[in-house]
Z-matrix of the N, CA and C atoms (Angstrom, degrees):
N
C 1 1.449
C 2 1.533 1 108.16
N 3 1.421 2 113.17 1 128.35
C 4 1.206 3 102.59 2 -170.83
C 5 1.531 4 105.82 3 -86.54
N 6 1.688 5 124.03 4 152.45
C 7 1.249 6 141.96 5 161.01
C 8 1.687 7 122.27 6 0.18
N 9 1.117 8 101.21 7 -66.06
C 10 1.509 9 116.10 8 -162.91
C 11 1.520 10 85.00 9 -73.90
N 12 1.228 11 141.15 10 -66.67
C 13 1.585 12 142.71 11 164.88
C 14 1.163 13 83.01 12 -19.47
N 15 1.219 14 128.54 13 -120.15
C 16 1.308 15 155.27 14 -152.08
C 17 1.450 16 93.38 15 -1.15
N 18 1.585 17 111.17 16 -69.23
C 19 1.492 18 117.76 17 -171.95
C 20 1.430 19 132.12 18 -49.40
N 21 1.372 20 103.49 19 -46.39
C 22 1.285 21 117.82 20 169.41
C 23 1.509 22 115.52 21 -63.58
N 24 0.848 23 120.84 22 -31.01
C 25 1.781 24 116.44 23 -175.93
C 26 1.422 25 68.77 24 -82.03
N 27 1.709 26 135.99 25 -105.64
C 28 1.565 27 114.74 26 -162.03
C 29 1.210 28 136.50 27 30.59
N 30 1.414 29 97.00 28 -75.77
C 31 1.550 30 119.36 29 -159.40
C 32 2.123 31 90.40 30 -85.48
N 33 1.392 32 106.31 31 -35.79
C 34 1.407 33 88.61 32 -162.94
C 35 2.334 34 100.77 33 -76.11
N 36 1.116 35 96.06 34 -13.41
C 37 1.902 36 85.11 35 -174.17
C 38 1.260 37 90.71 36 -78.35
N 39 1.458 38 131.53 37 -40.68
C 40 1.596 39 132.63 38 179.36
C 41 1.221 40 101.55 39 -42.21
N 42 1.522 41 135.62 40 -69.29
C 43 0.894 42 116.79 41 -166.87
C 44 1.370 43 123.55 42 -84.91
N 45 1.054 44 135.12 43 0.43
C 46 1.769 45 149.03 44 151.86
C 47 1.352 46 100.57 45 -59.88
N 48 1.114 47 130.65 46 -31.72
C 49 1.886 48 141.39 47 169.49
C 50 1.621 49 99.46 48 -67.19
N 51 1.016 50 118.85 49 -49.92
C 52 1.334 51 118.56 50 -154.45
C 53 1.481 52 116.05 51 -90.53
N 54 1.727 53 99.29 52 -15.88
C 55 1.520 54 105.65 53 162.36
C 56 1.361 55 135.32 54 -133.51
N 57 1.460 56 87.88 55 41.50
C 58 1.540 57 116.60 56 162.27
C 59 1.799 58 116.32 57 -101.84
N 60 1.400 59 85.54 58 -40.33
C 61 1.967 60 98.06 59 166.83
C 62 1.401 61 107.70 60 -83.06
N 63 1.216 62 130.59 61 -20.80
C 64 1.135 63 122.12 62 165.07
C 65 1.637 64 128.12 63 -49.70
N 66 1.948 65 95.93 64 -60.46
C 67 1.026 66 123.13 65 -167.80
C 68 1.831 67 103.18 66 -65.41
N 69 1.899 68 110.72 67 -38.20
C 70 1.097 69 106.02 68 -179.92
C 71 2.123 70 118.01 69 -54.81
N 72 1.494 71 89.45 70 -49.85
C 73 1.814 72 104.33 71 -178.79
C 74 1.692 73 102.22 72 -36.97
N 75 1.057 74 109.07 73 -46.49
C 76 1.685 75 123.12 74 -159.01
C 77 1.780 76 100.42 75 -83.07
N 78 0.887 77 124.92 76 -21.63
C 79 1.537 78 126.48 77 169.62
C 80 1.861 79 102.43 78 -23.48
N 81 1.178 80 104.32 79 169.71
C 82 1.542 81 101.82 80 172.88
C 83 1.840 82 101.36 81 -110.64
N 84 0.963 83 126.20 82 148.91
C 85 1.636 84 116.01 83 -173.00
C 86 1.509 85 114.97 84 -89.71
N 87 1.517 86 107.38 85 119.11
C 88 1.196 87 143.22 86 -154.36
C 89 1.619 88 104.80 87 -62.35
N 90 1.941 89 92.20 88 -32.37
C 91 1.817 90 100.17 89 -163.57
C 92 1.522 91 106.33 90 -76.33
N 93 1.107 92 96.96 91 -44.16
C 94 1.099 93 101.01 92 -162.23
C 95 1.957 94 122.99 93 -58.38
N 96 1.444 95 118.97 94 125.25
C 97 1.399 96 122.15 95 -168.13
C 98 1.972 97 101.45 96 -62.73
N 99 1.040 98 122.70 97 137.92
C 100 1.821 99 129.54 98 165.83
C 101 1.737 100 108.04 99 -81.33
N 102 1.302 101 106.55 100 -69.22
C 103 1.417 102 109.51 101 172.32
C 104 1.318 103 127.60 102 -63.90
N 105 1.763 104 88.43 103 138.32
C 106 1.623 105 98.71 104 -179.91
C 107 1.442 106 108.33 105 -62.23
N 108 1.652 107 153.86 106 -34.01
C 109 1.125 108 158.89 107 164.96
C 110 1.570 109 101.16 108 -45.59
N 111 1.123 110 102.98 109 -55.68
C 112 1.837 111 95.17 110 -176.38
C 113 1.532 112 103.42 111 -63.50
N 114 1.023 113 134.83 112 -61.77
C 115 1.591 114 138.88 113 -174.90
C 116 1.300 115 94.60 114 -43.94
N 117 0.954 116 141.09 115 -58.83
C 118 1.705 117 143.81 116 -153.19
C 119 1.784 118 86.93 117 -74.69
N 120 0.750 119 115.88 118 -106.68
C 121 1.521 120 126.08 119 162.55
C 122 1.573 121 102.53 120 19.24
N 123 1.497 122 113.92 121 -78.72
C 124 1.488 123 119.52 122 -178.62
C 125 1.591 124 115.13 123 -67.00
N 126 1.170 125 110.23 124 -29.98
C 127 1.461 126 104.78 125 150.87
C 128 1.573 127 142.23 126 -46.14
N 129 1.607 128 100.28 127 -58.54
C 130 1.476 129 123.91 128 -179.39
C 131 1.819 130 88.10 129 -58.31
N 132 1.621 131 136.51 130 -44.75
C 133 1.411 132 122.54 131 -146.12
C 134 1.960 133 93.51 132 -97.36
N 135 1.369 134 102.51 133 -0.33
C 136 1.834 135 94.68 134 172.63
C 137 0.787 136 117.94 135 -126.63
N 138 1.651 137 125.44 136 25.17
C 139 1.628 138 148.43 137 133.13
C 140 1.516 139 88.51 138 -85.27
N 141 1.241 140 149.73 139 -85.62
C 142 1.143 141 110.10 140 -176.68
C 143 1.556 142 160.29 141 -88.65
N 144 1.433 143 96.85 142 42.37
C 145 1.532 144 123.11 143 165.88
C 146 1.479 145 98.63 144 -80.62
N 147 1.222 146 112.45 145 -52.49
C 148 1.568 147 134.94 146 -161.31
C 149 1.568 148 92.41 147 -67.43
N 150 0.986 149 159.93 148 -69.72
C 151 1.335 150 172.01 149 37.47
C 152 1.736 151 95.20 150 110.74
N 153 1.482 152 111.73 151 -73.79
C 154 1.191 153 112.44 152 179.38
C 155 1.539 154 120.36 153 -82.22
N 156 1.311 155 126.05 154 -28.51
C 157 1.453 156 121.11 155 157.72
C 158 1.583 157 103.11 156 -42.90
N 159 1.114 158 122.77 157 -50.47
C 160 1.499 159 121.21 158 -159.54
C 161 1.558 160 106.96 159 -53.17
N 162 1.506 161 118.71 160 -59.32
C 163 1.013 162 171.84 161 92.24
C 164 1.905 163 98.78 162 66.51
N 165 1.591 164 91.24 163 -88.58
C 166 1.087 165 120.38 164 150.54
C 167 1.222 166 128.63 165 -51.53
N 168 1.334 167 155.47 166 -20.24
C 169 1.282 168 159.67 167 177.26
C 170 1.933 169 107.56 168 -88.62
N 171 1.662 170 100.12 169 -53.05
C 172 1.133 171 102.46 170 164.23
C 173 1.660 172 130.83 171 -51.72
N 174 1.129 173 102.82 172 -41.59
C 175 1.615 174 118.11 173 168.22
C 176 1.635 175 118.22 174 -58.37
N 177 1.024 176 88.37 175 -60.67
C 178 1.663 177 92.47 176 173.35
C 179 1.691 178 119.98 177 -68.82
N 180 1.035 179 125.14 178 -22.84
C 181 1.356 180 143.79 179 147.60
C 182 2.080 181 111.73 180 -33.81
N 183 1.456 182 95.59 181 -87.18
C 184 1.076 183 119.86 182 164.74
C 185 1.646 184 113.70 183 -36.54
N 186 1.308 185 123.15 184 -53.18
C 187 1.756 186 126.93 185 159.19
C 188 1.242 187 106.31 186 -61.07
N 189 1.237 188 124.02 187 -22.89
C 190 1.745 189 96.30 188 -176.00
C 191 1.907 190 106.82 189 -96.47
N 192 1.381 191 101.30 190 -8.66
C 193 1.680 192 100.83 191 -171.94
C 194 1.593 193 94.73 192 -89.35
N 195 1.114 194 109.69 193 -46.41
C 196 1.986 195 104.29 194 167.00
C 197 1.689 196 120.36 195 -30.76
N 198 1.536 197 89.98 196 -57.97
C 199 1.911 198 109.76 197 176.75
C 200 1.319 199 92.78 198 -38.94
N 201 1.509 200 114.30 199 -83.07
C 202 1.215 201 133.15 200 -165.49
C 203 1.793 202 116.35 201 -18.49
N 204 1.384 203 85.51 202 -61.24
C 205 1.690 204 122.86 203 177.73
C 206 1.672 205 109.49 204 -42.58
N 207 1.369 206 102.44 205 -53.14
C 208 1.234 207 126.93 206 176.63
C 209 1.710 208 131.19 207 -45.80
N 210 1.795 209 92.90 208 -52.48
C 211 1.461 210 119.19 209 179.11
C 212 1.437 211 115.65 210 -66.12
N 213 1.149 212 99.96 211 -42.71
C 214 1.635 213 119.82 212 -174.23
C 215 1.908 214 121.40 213 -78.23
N 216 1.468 215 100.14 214 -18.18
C 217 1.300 216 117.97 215 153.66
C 218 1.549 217 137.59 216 -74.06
């Protein structure tokens, strides 16, 4: 393949590279919720993740000072 070929395809996958990441950056973001119902919604469920982690930690807390309680008896 001669040189100048060579180059030109080069330069042309480079830039098929360069506007594929382009095109990806420019996407609109998928994560993100539009509706106010969805936002509220995902709110209300990571107050209560938060809620029951707590929840849960305390509990298991409370089971391990019983154990404790237990051993020492």
């Amino acid at each position: 393949m001669p040189p100048a070929l060579a180059t030109v395809l080069g330069v042309v996958v480079i830039a098929l590279l360069a506007g594929v990441v382009w095109a990806l950056l420019w996407l609109p973001d998928h994560t993100k919720l539009r509706s106010p119902a969805a936002r509220e919604r995902a709110k209300r469920r990571k107050e209560s993740q938060k809620r029951q982690k707590e929840l849960r930690s305390r509990r298991e807390s409370l089971q391990r000072k019983a154990a404790r309680r237990e051993d020492t008896t």
